[in-house]
LUMMAR-179293 format. One record per atom (N, C-alpha, C, O): residue in three letters; atom name; x, y, z. Coordinates in steps of 0.02 Angstrom, whole numbers. Example, Ala and Ser with C-alpha at 12.3 -4.5 7.8 and 13.67 -1.06 7.14 Angstrom:
! residues 2
type_atom_east_north_up
ala_N_660_-284_390
ala_CA_615_-225_390
ala_C_660_-165_390
ala_O_712_-166_423
ser_N_642_-112_354
ser_CA_684_-53_357
ser_C_645_2_394
ser_O_670_57_402
***
This chain:
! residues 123
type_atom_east_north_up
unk_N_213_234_327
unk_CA_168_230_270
unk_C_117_285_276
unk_O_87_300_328
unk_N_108_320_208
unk_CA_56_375_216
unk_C_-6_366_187
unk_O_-4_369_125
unk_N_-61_357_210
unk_CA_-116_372_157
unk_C_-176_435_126
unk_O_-234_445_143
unk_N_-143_461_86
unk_CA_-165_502_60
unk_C_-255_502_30
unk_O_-271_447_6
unk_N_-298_544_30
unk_CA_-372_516_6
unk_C_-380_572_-35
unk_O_-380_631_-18
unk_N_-390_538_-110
unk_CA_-419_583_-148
unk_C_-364_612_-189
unk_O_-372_667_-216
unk_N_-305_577_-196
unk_CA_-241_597_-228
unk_C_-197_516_-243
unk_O_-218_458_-248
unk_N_-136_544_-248
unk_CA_-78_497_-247
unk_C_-26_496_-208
unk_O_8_546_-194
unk_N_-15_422_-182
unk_CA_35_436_-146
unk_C_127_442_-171
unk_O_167_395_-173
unk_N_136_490_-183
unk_CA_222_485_-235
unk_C_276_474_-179
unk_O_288_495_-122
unk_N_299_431_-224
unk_CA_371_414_-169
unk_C_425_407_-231
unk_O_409_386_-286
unk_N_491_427_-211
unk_CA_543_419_-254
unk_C_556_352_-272
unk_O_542_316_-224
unk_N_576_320_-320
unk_CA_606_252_-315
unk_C_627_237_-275
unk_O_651_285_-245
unk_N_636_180_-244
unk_CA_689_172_-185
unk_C_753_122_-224
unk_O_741_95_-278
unk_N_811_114_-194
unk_CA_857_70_-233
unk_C_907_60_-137
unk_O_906_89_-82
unk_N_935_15_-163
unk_CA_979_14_-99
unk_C_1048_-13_-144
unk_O_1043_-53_-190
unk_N_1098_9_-128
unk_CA_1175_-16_-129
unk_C_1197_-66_-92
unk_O_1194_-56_-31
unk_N_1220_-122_-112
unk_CA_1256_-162_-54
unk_C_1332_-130_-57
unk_O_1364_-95_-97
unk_N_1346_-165_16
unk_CA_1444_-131_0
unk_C_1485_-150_-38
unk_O_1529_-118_-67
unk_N_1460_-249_-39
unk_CA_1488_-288_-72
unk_C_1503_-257_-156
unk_O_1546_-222_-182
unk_N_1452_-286_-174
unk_CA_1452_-257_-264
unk_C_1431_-214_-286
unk_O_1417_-215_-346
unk_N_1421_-162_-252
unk_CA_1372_-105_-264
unk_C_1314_-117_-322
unk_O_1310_-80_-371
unk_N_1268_-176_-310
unk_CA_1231_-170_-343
unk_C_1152_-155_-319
unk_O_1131_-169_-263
unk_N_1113_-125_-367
unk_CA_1054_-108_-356
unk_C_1008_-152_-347
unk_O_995_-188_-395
unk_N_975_-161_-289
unk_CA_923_-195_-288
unk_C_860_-151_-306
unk_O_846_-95_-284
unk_N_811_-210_-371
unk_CA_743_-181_-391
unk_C_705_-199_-321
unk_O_707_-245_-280
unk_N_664_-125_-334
unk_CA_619_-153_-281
unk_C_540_-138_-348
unk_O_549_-109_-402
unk_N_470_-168_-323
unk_CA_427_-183_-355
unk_C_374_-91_-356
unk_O_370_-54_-307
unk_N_343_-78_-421
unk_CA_312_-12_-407
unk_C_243_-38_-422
unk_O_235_-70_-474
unk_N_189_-27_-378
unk_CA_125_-46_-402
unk_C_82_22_-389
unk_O_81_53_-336
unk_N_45_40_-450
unk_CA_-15_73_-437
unk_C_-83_41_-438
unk_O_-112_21_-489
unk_N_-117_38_-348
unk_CA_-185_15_-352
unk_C_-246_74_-345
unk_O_-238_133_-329
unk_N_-302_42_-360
unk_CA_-357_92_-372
unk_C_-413_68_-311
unk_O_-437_12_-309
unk_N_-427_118_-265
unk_CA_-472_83_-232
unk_C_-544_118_-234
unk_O_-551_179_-228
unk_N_-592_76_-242
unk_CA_-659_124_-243
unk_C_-681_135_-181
unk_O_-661_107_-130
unk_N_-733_187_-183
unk_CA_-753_214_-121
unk_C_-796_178_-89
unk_O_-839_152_-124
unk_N_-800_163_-10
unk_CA_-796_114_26
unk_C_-818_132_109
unk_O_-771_150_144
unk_N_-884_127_140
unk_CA_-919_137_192
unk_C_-920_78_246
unk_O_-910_18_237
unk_N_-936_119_311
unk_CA_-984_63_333
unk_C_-1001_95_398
unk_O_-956_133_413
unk_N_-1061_94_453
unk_CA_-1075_160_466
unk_C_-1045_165_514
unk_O_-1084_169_562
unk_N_-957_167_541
unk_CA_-935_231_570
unk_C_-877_251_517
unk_O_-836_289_542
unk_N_-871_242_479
unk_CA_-826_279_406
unk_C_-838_281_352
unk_O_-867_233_326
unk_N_-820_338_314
unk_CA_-808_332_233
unk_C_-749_337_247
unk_O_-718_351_298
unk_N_-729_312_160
unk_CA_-664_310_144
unk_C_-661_346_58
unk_O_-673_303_16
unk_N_-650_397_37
unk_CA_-655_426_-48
unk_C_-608_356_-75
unk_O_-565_317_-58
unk_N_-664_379_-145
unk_CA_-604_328_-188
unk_C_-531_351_-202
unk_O_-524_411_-215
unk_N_-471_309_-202
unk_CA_-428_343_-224
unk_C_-389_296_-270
unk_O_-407_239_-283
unk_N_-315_336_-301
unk_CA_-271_307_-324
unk_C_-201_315_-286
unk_O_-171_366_-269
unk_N_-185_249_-280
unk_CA_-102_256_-226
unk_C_-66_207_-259
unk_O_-76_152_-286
unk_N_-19_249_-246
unk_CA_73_210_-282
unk_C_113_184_-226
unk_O_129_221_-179
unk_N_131_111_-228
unk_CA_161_96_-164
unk_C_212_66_-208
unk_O_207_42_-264
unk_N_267_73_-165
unk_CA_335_22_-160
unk_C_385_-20_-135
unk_O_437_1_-109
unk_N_367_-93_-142
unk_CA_360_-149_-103
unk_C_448_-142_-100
unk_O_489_-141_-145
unk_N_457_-138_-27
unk_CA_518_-119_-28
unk_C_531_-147_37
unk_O_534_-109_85
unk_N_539_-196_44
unk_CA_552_-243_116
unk_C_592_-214_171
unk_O_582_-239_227
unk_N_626_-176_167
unk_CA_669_-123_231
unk_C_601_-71_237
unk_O_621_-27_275
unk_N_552_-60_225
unk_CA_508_-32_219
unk_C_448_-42_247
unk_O_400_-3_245
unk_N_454_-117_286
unk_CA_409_-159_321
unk_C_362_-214_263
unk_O_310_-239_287
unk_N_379_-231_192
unk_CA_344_-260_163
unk_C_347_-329_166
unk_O_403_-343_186
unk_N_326_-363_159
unk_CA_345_-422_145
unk_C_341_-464_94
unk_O_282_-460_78
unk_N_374_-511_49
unk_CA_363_-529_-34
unk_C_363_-597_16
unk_O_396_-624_61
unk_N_306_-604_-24
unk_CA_298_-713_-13
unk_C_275_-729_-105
unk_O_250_-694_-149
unk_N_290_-769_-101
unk_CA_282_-825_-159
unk_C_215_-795_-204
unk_O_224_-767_-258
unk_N_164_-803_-182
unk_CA_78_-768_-191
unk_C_82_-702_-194
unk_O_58_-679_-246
unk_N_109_-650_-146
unk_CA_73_-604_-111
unk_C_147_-564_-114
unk_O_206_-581_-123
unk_N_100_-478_-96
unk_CA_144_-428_-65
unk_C_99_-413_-9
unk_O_38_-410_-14
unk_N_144_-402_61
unk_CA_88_-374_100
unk_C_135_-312_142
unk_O_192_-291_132
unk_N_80_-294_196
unk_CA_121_-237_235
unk_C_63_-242_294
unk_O_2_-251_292
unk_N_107_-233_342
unk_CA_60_-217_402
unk_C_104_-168_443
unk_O_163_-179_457
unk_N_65_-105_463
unk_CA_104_-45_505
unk_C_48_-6_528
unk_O_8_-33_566
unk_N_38_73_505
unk_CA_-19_124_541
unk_C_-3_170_506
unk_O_56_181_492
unk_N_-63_217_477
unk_CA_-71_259_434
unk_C_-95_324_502
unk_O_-104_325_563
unk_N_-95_362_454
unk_CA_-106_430_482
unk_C_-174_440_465
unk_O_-183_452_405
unk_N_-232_439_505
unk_CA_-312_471_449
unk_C_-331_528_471
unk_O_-306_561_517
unk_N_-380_542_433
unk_CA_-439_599_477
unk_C_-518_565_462
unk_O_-550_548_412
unk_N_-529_566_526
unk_CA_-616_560_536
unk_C_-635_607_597
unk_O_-618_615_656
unk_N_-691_643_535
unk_CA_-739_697_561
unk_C_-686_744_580
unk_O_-691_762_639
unk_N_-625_775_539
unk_CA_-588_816_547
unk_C_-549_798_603
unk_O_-539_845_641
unk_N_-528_755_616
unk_CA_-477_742_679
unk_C_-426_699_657
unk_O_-431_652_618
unk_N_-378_720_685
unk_CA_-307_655_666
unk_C_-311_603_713
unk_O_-324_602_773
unk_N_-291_546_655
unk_CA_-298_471_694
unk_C_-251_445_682
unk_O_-231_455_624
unk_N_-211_403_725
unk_CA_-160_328_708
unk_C_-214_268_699
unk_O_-252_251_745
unk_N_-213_243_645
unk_CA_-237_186_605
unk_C_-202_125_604
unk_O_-142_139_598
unk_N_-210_63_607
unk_CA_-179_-3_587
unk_C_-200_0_529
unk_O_-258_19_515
unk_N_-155_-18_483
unk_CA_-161_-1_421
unk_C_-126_-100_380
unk_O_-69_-118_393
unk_N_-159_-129_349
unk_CA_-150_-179_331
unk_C_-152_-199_258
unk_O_-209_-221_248
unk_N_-117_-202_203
unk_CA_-109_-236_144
unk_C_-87_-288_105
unk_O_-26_-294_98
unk_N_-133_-333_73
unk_CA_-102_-367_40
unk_C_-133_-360_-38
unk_O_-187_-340_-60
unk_N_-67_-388_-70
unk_CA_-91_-375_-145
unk_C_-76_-433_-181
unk_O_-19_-451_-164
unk_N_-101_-475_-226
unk_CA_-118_-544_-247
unk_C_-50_-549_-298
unk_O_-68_-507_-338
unk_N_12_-570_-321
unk_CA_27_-573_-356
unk_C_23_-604_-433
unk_O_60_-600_-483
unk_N_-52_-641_-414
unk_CA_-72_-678_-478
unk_C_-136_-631_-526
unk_O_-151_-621_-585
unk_N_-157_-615_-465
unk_CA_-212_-572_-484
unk_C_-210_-494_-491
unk_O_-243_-467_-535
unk_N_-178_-464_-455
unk_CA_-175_-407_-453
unk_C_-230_-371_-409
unk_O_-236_-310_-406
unk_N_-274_-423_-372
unk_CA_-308_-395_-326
unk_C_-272_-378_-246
unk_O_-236_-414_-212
unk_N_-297_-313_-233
unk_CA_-275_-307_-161
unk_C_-331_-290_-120
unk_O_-388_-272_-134
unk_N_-300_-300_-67
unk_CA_-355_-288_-3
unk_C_-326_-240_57
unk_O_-277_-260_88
unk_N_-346_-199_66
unk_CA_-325_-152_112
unk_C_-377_-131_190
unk_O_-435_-109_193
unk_N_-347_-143_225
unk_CA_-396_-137_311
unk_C_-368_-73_341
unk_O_-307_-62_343
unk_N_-417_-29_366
unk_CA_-379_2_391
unk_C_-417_16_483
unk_O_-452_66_482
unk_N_-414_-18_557
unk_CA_-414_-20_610
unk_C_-416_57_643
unk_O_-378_95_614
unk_N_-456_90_704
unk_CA_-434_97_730
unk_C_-499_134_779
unk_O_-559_137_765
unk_N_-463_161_842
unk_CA_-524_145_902
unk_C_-595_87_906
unk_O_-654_89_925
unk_N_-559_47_881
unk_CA_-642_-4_880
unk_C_-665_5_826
unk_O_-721_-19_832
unk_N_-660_27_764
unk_CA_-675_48_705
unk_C_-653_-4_657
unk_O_-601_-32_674
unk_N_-686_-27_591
unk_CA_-641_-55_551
unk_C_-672_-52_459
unk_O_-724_-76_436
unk_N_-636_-27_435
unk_CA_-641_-42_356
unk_C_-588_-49_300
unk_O_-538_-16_284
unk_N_-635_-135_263
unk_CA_-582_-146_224
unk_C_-605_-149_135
unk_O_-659_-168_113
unk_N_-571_-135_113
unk_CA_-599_-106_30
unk_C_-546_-148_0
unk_O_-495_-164_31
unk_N_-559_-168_-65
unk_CA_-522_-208_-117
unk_C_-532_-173_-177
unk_O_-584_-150_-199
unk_N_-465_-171_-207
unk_CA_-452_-153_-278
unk_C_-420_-174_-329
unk_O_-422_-234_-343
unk_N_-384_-131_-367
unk_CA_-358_-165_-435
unk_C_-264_-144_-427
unk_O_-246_-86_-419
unk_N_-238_-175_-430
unk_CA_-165_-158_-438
unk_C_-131_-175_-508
unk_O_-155_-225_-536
unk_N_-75_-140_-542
unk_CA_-36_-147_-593
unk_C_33_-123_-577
unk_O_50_-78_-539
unk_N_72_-167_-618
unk_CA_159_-138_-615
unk_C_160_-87_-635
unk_O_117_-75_-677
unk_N_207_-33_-615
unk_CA_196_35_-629
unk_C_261_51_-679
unk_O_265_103_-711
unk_N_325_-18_-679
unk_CA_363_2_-734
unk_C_379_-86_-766
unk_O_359_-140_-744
unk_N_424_-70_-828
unk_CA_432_-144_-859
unk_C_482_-165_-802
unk_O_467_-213_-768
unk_N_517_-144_-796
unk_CA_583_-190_-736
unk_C_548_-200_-673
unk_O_502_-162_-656
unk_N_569_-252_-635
unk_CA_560_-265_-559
unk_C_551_-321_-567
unk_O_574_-355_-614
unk_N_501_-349_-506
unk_CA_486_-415_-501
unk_C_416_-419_-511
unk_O_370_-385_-488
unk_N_417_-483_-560
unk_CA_343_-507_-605
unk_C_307_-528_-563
unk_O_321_-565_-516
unk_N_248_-499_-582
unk_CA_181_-486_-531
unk_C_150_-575_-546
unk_O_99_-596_-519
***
């Protein structure tokens, strides 16, 4: 998972084939908005990111929720970091919450999410 600051994150559709029927599985496209977000050992710029809940992908779909838990790539104070990187996104609401961990560090910001096409699975 990448997180980009101050842009978008683009990823191709993803689709997978089974062997069986060769059919396509939808996977879900959400664009969330997160505002900009402190606390005093980080900023974070506001941004806009496109994710795609894509369970071979590390996501997970529950009943409520999309979430993801893995490690982002950052920079603080010009240095590269491995991050714990944590999301979930409300499927009723369209609110998400995003954490992102690391050396003893922690900030978590909440935003707005929407389906990014008519097909997939209803938010």
């Amino acid at each position: 998972m990448q997180v980009i600051r101050n842009g978008f994150l683009s990823l191709l559709a993803l689709g997978a084939l089974t062997l069986e029927g060769h059919a396509q599985a939808v996977v879900a496209a959400l664009e969330c908005d997160f505002p900009a977000a402190s606390t005093d050992d980080w900023n974070m710029a506001a941004s806009t990111l496109q994710y795609y809940i894509d369970t071979a992908r590390g996501w997970r779909v529950d009943e409520d929720s999309f979430s993801f838990d893995g490690t982002a790539n950052i920079v603080v104070d010009g240095k590269d970091h491995v991050a714990s990187l944590s999301i979930t996104v409300s499927r009723q609401s369209g609110r998400a919450n995003k954490t992102l961990r690391s050396e003893g560090r922690s900030l978590t910001v909440s935003g707005e999410c929407r389906k990014m096409e008519a097909s997939g699975r209803k938010f």
